[in-house]
N, C-alpha and C positions, 0 to 999 in steps of 0.2 A: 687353277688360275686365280691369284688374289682378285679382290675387289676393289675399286678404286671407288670412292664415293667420294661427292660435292660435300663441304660443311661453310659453306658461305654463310650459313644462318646464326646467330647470333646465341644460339641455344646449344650449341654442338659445344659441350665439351671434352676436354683431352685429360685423358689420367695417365700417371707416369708407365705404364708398361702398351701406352699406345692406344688406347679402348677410348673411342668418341662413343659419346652416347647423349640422343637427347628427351625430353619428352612430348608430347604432340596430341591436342584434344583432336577427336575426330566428332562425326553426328553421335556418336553411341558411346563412347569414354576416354579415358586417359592411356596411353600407349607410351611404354617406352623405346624406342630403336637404338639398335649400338651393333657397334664394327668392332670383332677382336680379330685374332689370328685363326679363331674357328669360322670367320663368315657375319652376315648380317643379320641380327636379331630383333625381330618385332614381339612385344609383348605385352599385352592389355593388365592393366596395373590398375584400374578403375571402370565402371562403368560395363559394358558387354561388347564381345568380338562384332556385333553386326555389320561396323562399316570399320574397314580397315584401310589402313595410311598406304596412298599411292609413293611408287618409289617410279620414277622418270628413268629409260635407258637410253642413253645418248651416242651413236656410233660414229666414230669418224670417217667411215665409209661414204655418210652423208654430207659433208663437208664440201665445199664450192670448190670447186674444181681451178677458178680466176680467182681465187685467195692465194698469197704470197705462198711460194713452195716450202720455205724456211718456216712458216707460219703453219702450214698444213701438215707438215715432216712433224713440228713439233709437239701438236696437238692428238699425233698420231701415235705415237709412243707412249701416250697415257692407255688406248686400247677403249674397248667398250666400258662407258662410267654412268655412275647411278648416281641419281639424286632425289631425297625427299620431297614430293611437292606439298607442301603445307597444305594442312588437312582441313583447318579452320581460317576461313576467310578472316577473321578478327585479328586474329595474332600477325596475318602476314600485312595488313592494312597497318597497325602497332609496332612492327619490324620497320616497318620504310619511314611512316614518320619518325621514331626515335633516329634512324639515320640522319634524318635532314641535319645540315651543316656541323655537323662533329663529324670526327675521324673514325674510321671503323672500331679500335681498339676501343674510344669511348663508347660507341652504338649498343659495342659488348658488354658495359661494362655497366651501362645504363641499365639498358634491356634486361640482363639479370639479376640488379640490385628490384625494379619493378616488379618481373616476375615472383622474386622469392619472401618481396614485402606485403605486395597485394595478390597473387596470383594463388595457386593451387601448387601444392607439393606432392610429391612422389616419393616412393624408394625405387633407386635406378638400380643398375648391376652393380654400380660402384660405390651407391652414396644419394643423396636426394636431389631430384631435379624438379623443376617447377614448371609451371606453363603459365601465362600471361593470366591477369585478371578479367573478368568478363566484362563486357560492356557496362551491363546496369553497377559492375564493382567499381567503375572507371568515373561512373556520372558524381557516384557519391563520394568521393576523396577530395579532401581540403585541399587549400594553395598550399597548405605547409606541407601537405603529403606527398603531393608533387616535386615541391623542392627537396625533401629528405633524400629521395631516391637521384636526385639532378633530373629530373625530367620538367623543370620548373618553366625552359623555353617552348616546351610542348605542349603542356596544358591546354591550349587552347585551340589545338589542333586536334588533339584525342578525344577532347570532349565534345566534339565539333561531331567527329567520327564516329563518336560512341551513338550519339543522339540517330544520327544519319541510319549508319548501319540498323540499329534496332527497326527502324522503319523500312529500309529495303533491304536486307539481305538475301532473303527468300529469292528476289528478282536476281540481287548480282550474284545471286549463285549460281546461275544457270548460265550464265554467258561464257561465249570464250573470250580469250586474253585481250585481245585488242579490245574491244567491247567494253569487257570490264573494266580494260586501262579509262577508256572517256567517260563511261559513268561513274569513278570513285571521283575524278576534279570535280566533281559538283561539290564534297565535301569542302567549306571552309577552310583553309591553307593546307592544303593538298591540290599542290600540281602536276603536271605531268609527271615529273623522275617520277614521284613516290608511288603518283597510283599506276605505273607502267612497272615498277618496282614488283610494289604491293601483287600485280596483276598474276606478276610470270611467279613468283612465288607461290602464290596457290593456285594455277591452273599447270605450273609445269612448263609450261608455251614459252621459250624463253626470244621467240619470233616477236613479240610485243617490248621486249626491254629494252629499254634506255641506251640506245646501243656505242652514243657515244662517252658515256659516262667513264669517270676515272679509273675505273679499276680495270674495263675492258681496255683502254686505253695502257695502262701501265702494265697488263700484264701482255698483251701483245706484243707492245715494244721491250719486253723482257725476251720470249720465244723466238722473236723476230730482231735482234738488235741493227743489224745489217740493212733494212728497209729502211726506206726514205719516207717514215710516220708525218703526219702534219702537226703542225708545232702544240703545245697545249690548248693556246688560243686561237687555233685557224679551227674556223667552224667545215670545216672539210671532209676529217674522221667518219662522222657520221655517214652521210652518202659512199663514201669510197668503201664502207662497212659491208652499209647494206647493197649499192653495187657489184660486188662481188657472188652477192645470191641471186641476185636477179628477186625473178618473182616466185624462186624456189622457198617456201615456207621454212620446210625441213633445213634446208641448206643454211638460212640466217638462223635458226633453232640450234644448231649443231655448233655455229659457227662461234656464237656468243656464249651458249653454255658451256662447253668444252675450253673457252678460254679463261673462261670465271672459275670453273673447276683447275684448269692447271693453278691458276693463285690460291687455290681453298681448296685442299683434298685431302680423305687419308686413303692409305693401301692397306 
C-alpha cells in the first residue's frame, strides 16, 4: 500500500521522478526524510540518531461522523496519511511567521531563499537541502540581510521571536498545542494564526489550528463543491468546523489535517 504523506511545509521539495524530500534539525542533528517509490526514508546527515523526527498518522476512520458526507467520502479515499511534525520548535515558529500575508508559493520561496542564505546545508538523496538559521544566527543579521532574502517585512517579527524563544523554549517545549498556541502571542507580532500555526506544526495536534483559515477553507470547498460553505467573509466557517467535532479532540485533528493533506500531498 503506497504512502500518502502531508508536504504543507515549505521545506518539502519535489524532483522530477517524484522524490519529496526535506531536511529537519531535531535535539540531536540534522535528518533528512524523503518519499520515493520504495517508501519513506529518515536519515541522520549530521549530528547523532538519539532523538529522531516524529512522523503523525492520521486515519479517516476518526473523522466526525456530522461532517458533510461529500466531505467525509472525500477525505476517505486518500486512506491512512503521515505527516512530519516538526522536530524543532524554531523553525515551525519561522515557518508561520514568513507565512504571514504573502501567498503560499512566496512563503516558499521566501523560506528557502533564508534557509540556504543563512541556515545550515545538507546533502539530500537528490541534491542539497537546508534547514532554517538558528536563533542567536537570526539576532545577528543586517536589515540588508533581511531584505536580500525578501523577508525585509519580517524582521521584526523573527527578531522579536528569536530573542523570546532563547529565553523560553525549554518551557514551550513541554506544552501541548493549545497551550503552546497562547504562550507564542506573547511574542511581539505574532498573533493567533501564526502561533496556532506555529503550534500544530511541531506538536502534530492539528486540534489547535487555525481552523478557519484559507486553505482549510478552499480546500474543503474543493472536496465538497456541492455544500452550501459560508461566504469567504461570514465569520461562520469556523464554529460549523469545529461543530462538527463536537468536543471530540481526535475528530477536529483528523478533520482539519486530512483536509490540508488533500491540498499538500504526495503518494
Amino acid at each position: 500500500m503506497s504512502t500518502v504523506l502531508t508536504v504543507d511545509h515549505p521545506a518539502w521539495h519535489t524532483y522530477e521522478d517524484g522524490t519529496r524530500a526535506r531536511a529537519v534539525r531535531t535535539a540531536s542533528g540534522i535528518w533528512t526524510v524523503s518519499l520515493d517509490r520504495a517508501g519513506l526514508h529518515l536519515a541522520c546527515v549530521d549530528g547523532s540518531e538519539d532523538v529522531k523526527p516524529e512522523v503523525v498518522t492520521t486515519d479517516p476512520a476518526h473523522l466526525p461522523p456530522a461532517a458533510p458526507a461529500a466531505l467525509r467520502e472525500g477525505l476517505a479515499e486518500l486512506g491512512v496519511t503521515r505527516r512530519l511534525a516538526n522536530p524543532w520548535l524554531w523553525d515551525a515558529i519561522t515557518t508561520a511567521i514568513l507565512r504571514q500575508v504573502v501567498r503560499a508559493d512566496q512563503a516558499r520561496k521566501v523560506y528557502r531563499a533564508w534557509c540556504s542564505a543563512y541556515g545550515t546545508t545538507v546533502e539530500g538523496p537528490q541534491g542539497a537541502l537546508a534547514v532554517a538559521p538558528t536563533p542567536a544566527a537570526v539576532l545577528d543579521l543586517t536589515d540588508k540581510q533581511f531584505a536580500v532574502v525578501g523577508a525585509k517585512f519580517h524582521r521584526t517579527a523573527l527578531t522579536a521571536a528569536a530573542t523570546h524563544y532563547e529565553q523560553l523554549h525549554s518551557e514551550w517545549e513541554q506544552m501541548e498545542a493549545s497551550a503552546l498556541a497562547a504562550a507564542l502571542t506573547s511574542i511581539p507580532r505574532v498573533g493567533p494564526w501564526t502561533a496556532a500555526a506555529a503550534a500544530t506544526d511541531y506538536t502534530g495536534d492539528f486540534y489547535a489550528y487555525p481552523h478557519d483559515d484559507l486553505a482549510v477553507r478552499t480546500w474543503a470547498a474543493k472536496i465538497a463543491p456541492t455544500y452550501a460553505w459560508p461566504g469567504k467573509k461570514d465569520k461562520g466557517f469556523g464554529p460549523l468546523w469545529t461543530g462538527w467535532a463536537g468536543s471530540d479532540r481526535t475528530a477536529l485533528h483528523t478533520l482539519t489535517l486530512a483536509t490540508l493533506t488533500w491540498g499538500a500531498h504526495a503518494r
